[in-house]
C-alpha positions as CSV (number, residue, x, y, z in Angstrom):
1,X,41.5,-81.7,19.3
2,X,38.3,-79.6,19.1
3,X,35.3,-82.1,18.2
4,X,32.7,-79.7,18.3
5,X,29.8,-79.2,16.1
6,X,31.5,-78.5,12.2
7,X,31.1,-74.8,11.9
8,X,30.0,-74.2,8.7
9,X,31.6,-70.6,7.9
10,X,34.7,-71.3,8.9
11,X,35.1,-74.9,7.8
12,X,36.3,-75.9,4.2
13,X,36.3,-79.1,2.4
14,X,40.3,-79.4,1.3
15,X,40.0,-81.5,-1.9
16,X,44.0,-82.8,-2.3
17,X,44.7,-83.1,-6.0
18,X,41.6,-84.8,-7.1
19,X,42.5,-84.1,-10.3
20,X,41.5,-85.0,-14.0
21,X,45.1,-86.0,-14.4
22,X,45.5,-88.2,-11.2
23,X,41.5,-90.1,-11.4
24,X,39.7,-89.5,-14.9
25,X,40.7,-92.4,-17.2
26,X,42.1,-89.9,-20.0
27,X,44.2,-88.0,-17.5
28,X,47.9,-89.1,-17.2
29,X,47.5,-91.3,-14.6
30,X,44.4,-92.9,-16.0
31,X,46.0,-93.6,-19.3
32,X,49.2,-95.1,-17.7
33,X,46.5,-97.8,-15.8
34,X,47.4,-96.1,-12.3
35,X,44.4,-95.0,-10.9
36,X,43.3,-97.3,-8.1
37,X,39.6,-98.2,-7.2
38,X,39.5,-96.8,-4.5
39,X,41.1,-93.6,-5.9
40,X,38.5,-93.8,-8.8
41,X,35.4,-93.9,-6.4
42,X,36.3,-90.7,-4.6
43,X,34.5,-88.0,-6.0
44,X,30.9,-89.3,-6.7
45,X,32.1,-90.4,-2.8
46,X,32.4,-87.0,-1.5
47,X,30.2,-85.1,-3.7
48,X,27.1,-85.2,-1.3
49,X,29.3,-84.0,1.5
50,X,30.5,-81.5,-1.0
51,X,26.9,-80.2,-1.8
52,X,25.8,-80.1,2.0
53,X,28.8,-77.9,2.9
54,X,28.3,-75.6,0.3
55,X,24.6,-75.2,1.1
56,X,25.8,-74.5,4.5
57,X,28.0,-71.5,3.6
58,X,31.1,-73.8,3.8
59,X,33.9,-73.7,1.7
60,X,35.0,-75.9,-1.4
61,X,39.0,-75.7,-1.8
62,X,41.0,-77.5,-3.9
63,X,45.1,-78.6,-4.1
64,X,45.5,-78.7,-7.4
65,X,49.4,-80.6,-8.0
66,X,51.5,-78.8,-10.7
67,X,54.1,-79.0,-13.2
68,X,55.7,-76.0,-14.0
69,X,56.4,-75.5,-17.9
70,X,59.8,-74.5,-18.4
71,X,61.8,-73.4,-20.8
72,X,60.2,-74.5,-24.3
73,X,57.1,-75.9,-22.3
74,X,59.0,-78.4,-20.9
75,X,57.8,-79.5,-17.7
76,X,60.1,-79.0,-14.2
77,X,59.9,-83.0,-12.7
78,X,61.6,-83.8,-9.7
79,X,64.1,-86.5,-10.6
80,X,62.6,-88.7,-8.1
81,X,59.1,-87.8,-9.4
82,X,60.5,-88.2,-12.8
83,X,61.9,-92.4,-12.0
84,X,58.7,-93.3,-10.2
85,X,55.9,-92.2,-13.5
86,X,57.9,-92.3,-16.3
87,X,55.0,-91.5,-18.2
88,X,54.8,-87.9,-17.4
89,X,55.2,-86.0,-20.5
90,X,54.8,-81.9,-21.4
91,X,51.2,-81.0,-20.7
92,X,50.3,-83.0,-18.1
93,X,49.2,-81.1,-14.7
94,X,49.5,-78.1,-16.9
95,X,48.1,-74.6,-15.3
96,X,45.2,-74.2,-16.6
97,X,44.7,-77.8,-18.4
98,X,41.9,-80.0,-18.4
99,X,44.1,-82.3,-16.7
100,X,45.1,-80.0,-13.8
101,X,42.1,-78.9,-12.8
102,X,39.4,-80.6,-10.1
103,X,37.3,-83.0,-11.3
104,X,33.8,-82.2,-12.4
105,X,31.9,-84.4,-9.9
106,X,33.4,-81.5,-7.4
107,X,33.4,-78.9,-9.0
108,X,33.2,-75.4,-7.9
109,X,35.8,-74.8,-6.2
110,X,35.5,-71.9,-3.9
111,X,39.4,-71.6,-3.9
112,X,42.0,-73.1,-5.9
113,X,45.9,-73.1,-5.6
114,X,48.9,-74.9,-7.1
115,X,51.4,-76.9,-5.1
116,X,54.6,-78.3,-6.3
117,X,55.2,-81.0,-3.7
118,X,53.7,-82.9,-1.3
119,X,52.4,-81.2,1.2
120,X,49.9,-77.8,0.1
121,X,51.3,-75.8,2.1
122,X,54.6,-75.8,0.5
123,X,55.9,-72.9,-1.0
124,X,52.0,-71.9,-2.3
125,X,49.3,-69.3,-1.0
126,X,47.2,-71.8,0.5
127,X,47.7,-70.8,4.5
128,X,47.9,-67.2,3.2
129,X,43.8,-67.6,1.5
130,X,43.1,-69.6,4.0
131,X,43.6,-67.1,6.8
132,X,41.9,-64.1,4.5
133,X,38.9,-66.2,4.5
134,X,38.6,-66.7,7.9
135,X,38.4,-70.3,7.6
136,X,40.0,-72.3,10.8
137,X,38.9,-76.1,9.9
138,X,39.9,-78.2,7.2
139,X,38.0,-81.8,6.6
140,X,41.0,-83.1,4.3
141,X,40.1,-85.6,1.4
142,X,42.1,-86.5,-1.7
143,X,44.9,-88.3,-2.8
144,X,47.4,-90.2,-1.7
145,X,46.8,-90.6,1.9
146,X,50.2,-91.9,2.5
147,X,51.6,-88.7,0.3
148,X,49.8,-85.6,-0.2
149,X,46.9,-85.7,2.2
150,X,49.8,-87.3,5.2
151,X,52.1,-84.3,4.1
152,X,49.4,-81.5,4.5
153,X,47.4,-83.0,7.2
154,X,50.5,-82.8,9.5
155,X,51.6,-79.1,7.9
156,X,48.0,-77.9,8.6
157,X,48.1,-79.5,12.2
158,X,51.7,-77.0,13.0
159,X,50.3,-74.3,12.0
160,X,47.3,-74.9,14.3
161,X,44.0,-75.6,12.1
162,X,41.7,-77.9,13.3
163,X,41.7,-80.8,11.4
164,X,39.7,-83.5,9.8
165,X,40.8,-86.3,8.0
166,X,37.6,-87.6,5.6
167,X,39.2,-91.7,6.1
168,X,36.8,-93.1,2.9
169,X,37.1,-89.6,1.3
170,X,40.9,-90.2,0.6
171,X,42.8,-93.4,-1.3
172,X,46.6,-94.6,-1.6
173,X,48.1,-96.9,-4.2
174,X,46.6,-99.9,-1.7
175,X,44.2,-100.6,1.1
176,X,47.1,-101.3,3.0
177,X,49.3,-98.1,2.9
178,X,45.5,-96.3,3.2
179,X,45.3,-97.9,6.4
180,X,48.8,-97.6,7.8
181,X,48.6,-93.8,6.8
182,X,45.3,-93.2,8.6
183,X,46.9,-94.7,11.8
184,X,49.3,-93.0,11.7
185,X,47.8,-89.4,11.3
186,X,45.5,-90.5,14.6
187,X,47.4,-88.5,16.8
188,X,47.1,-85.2,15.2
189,X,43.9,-85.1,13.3
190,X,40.2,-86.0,14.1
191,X,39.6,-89.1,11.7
192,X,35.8,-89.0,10.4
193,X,33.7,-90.4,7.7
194,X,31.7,-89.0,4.8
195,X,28.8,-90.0,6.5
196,X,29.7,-88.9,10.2
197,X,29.8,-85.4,8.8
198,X,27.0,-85.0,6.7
199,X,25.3,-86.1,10.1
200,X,26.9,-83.4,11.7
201,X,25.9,-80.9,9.6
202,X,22.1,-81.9,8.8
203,X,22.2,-81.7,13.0
């Protein structure tokens, strides 16, 4: 793994579904009571990294998780999906919602796109803008470590980006499955901290 100076132009900040609907307290997840700490803390967490790498000509791109309206407006939820938050209902993670889009502590984004499933790259345009924008680094941060971020970070890693993984810019259900999903991403991704890399990049 490359641990050379972050290069700014190619380099983007991957914000994994940090999302009204997953961490402000009127978003679907908030209302249900399941938005942890730890998940909570992230964006004032990661907005001064956020404002250094844009100042830098670095790149803000956000994973913003989706549910598809169907017929009638209904939304399309995995069964599985659909027995663990039973409290999904039509309009949450709606294109174009309040609830589906990044939350304002982050906000711009430089470039947004939908994803359906765990990992980003699934099925979506993300490798696809990625590439037209020249950018070769992602420093990932979001939520869930041990879902999303785990998923994308490994799918980013075949098709060869280099690879960051922000370890106090992401948060899982638990401190526990935070720390068993960090470990385990060791092998494939440079593991860094908010601060490490704001160091990097004032240097």
């Amino acid at each position: 793994m490359n641990h050379a100076p972050v290069p700014l132009a190619q380099t983007a900040l991957l914000a994994a579904d940090l999302q009204n609907d997953f961490l402000h307290p009127d978003g679907a997840y908030g209302r249900a009571g399941m938005v942890s700490p730890e998940a909570a803390a992230l964006p004032a967490r990661l907005a001064p990294l956020a404002d250094r790498i844009r100042a830098g000509g670095g790149w803000i791109v956000s994973t913003h998780f989706t549910l598809v309206p169907g017929r009638g407006g209904e939304p399309m939820i995995r069964p599985h999906l659909k027995a663990l938050r039973p409290f999904l209902k039509r309009g949450d993670f709606l294109p174009g919602g309040w609830g589906h889009a990044l939350v304002d502590a982050l906000q711009p984004a430089d470039l947004a796109v939908e994803k359906i499933a765990y990992s980003a790259f699934y099925q979506s345009r993300l490798e696809w803008v990625l590439a037209k924008n020249g950018i070769t680094r992602l420093l990932v941060a979001g939520v869930v470590t041990n879902g999303g971020v785990a998923s994308t970070v490994r799918d980013a890693h075949v098709r060869e980006f280099d690879v960051t993984v922000i370890e106090d810019g992401c948060a899982a259900p638990t401190p526990a499955l935070h720390a068993q999903a960090i470990a385990g991403l060791r092998p494939i991704a440079r593991i860094a901290t908010i601060a490490e890399l704001i160091g990097e990049i004032s240097g």
